[in-house]
C-alpha positions in Angstrom: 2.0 11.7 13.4 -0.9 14.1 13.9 -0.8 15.8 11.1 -2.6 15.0 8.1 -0.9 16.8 5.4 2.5 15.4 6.3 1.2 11.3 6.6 0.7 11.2 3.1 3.5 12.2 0.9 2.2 11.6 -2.9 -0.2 9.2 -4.9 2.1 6.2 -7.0 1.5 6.5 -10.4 2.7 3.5 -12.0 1.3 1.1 -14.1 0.0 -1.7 -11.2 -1.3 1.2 -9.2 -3.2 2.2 -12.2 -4.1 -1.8 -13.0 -5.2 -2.7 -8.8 -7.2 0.8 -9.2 -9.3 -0.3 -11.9 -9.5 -4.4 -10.7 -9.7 -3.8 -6.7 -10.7 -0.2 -6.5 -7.4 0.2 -4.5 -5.1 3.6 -4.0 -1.5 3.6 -3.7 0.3 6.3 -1.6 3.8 6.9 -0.2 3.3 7.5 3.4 5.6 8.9 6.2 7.2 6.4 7.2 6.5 6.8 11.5 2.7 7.1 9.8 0.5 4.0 11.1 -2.5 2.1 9.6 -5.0 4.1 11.6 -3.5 8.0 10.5 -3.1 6.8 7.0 -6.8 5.7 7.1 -8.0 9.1 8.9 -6.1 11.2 6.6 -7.1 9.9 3.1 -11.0 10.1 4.2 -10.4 14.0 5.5 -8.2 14.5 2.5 -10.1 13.0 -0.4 -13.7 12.5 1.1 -14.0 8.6 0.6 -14.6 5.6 2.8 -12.0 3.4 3.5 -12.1 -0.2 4.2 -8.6 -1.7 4.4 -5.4 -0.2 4.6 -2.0 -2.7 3.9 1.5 -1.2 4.2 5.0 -1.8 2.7 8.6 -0.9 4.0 11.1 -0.9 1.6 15.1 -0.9 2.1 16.7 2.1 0.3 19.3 1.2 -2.4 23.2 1.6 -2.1 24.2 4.2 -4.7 27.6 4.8 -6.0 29.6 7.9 -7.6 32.7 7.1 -8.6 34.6 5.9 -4.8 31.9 7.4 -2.7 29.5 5.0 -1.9 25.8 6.5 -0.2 22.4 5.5 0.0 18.7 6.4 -0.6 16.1 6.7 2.4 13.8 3.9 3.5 10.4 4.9 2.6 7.0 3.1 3.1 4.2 2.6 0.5 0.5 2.3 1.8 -2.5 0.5 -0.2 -5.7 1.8 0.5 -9.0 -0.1 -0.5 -12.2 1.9 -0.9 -15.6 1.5 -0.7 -17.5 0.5 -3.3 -18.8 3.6 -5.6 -15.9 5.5 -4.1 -13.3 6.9 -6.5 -10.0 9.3 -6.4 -9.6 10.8 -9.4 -5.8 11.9 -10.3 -5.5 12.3 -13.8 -8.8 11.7 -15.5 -9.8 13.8 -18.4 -6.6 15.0 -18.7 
């Protein structure tokens, strides 16, 4: 992965990103999943201007999905967890 733009996919918006955001001043992000610790960290400091300290990753198993006979099954993706600095802040939706 050398590109930046591609190792982050989107921001999670759920409601434990939202709760470890405001507790641990943590990010959540799905990630490429070939993208490693190191070019997740580079890209969210180029990307969003912020220091990072840790970064923890996740892989999770896509589920089996059926339609009728046909059975199939979603992709394996990987979510990153990215801890800031302190004083540092990504804001997504605030004031909205």
């Amino acid at each position: 992965m050398k590109d930046i733009y591609g190792c982050i996919k989107r921001a999670l918006i759920t409601e434990k990103s939202n709760q470890v955001k405001q507790a641990a001043n943590q990010v959540v992000f799905e990630v490429h999943p070939e993208a490693n610790k190191i070019e997740i960290k580079n890209a969210v400091q180029q990307l969003f201007n912020v220091k990072v300290t840790s970064v923890n990753v996740m892989h999770y198993e896509g589920k089996r999905k059926r339609v009728g006979r046909y059975t199939g099954k979603k992709p394996n993706w990987k979510k990153a967890v990215v801890t800031l600095q302190k004083g540092q802040t990504i804001e997504f939706f605030e004031g909205v």
